[in-house]
N, C-alpha and C positions, 0 to 999 in steps of 0.2 A: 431617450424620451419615449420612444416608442413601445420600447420595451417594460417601460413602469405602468404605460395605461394599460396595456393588456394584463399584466399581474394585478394591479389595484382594480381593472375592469370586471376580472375575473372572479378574485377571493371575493371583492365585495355583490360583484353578483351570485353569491350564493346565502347572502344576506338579504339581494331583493330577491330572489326566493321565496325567502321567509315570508317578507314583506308581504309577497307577493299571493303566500296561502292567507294570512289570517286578513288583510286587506279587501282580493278579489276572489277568493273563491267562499273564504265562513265570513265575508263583509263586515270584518270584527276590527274594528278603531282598536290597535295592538299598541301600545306607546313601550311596551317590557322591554325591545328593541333594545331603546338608549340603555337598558340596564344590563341585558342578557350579550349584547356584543362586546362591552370593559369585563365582563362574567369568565367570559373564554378567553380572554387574554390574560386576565389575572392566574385561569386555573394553566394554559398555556406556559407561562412565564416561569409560575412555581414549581410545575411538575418537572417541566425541564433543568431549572438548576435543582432539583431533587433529586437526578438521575435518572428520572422514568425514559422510556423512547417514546418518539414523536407520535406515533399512531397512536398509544395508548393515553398523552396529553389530548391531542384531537378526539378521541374519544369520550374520556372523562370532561373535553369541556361541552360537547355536545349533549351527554347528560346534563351536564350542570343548568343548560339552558332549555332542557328537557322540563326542567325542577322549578326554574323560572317559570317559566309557561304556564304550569300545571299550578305555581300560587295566584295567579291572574285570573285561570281558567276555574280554579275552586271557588274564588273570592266573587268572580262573575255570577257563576251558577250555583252558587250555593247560599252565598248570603244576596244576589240577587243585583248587587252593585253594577250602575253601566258599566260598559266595556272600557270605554276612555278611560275613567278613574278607575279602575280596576289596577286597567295596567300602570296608572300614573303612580298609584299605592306601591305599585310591586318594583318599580321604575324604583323608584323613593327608599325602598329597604336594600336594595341591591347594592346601595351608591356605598353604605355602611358594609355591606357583607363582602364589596367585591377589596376594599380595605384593609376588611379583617383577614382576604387571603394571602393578602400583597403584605402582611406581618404592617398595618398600617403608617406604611408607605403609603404613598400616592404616586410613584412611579418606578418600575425597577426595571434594569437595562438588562440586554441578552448579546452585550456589543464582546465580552470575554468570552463568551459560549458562542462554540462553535456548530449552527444548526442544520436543518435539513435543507435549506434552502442554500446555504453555507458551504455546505458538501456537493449540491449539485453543479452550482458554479464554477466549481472546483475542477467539478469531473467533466466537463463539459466545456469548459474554458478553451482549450485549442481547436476543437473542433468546430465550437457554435459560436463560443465570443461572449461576452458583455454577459448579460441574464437569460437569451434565449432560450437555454436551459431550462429554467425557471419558471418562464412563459408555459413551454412546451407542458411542464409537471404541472401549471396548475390549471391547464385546457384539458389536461387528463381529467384530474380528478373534478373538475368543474363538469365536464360534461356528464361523465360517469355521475354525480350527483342528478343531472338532469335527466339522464335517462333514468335512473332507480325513481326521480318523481311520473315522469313519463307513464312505466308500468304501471304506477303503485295507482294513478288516475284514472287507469284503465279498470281496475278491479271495483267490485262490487262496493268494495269499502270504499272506497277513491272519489268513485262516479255518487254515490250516496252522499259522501262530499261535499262536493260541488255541488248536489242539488239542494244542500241546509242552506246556502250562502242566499240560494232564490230563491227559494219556497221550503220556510220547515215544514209548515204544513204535510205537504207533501214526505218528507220522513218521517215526519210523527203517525201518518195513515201506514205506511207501510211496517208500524209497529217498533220501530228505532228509538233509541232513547238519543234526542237531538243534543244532549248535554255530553253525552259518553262520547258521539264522535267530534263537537269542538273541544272537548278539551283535549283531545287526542291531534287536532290540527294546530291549537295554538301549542303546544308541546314542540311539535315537529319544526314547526316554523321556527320558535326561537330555539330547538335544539342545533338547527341551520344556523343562527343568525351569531350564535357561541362558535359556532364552530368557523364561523370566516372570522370570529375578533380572534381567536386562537391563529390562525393563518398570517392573520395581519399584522401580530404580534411579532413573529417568526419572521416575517418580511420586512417591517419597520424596525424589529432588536428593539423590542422595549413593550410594556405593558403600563399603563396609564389608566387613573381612574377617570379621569373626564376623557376616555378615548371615544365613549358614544354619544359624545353630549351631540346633539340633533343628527342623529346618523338614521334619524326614521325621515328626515325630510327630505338629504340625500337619496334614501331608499327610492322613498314618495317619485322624486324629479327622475331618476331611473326609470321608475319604474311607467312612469307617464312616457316619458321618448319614447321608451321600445313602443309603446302603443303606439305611439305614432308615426313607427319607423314599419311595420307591421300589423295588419288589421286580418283576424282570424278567431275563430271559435275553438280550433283544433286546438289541445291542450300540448302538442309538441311544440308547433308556431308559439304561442304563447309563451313558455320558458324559455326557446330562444328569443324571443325579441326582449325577454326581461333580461337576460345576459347581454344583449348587442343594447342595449337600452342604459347600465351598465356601463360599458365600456366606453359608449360616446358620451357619459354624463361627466366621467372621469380624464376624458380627451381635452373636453371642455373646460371643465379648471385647470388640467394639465396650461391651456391655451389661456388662459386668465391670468396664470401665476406666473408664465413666462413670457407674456405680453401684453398686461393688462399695466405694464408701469407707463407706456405710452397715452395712456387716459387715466393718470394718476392713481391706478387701479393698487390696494393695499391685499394681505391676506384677510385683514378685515374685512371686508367688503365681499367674501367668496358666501355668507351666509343671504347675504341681502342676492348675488345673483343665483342662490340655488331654490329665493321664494318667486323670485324673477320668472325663472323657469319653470316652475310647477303653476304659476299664476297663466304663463306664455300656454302651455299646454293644455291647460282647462281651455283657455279661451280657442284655440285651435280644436280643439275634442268637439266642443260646443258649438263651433261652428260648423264641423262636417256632419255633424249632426244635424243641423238644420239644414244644409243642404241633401244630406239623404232622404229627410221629409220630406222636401220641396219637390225631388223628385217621382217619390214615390203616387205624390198627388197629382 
């Protein structure tokens, strides 16, 4: 049990990641999510019974959702469309595209293929047991993703960033074209958010076209805990509390599906507690808010 929150904690906290750029730092309502996470698991699924190896699938689906991105972010800034419906459009065509990859199936299994998560279980089995292994690989590359965003916040481009999301103003004075770096943020984010449905693929053995259907509200509830698990300005604190953010949001269904039949509790029902919790956290947000005011007066 413990072993699954932390892999599912993990892979998919490099989805609130994504989340987590085009959301809180370019403040861009990104819905491509639901489309760009089934995106990488589709390109995931096929490249591997293709024969490709597993970095260059995780690769190619990271593009893919590079590509996603980048139709949302043209469609935004070029023909002028909100953000929401932007992404809702691009959500919308993906559902067809990510079909056409899957040779229109609507699910294809990775349960005869034997994968990289497959192998390390394998190799790791007497020494660590169960999937610890597993864990271990994907806190590697989980955090190794968060440091390369780490860096990459620190640079001119990064910090420039972060400052469209609060004042374009402010980068349109300093001579920036504010459009060249969103679309370069919502790229990245869902080039991130393909590359954990790729992961998740790999780990569930199977690739599904409704695999993202509301997996931006899970994001959302993620990504609200960590905030609240966590209060800082510092862009390192921040990516971590969106991974620990993450892995207790994933604890918590884990704890719903294995004990919620005690209050009649169904898997139905895991949509209704994950608005539950994103509603619980606003109203919690909202109020240390107004007691920071209170104080300050």
């Amino acid at each position: 049990m413990i072993e699954g929150i932390l892999i599912e904690g993990l892979v998919y906290g490099i989805m609130v990641l994504g989340v987590f750029i085009t959301f809180r730092v370019l403040n861009f309502a990104d819905m491509t999510v639901d489309g760009s996470f089934p995106l990488g698991s589709a390109l995931m699924v096929v490249l591997l019974l293709g024969g490709f190896p597993t970095p260059l699938a995780i690769l190619a689906a990271f593009a893919g959702g590079c590509a996603a991105g980048l139709v949302t972010a043209l469609i935004h800034t070029r023909l002028k469309v909100p953000d929401l419906l932007s992404g809702i459009l691009t959500m919308t065509m993906l559902y067809s595209i990510n079909l056409r990859i899957m040779f229109n199936r609507a699910n294809i299994s990775l349960l005869k293929f034997t994968s990289l998560f497959n192998r390390i279980t394998g190799w790791t089995a007497d020494t660590l047991g169960g999937l610890w292994g597993v864990v271990i690989f994907c806190a590697l590359l989980t955090f190794l993703v968060k440091t390369a965003l780490d860096l990459f916040f620190h640079t001119d481009y990064g910090l420039t960033m972060g400052a469209l999301g609060d004042n374009p103003q402010l980068v349109i004075s300093q001579g920036m074209n504010p459009d060249v770096i969103k679309i370069s943020g919502i790229c990245l984010a869902n080039g991130l958010t393909a590359a954990a449905g790729a992961l998740t693929a790999m780990y569930q053995g199977f690739a599904d076209v409704s695999l993202g259907t509301g997996i931006i509200v899970s994001g959302l509830a993620s990504l609200m805990l960590g905030e609240l698990l966590i209060r800082s300005n510092r862009i390192g604190l921040q990516t971590l509390r969106v991974l620990a953010g993450s892995v207790l949001y994933r604890g918590l269904m884990y704890l719903a599906r294995d004990y919620g039949y005690h209050i009649n509790m169904t898997p139905n029902d895991f949509k209704l507690i994950t608005g539950l919790l994103i509603v619980i956290c606003i109203i919690l947000s909202h109020n240390r808010l107004f007691r920071a005011r209170r104080r300050k007066r």
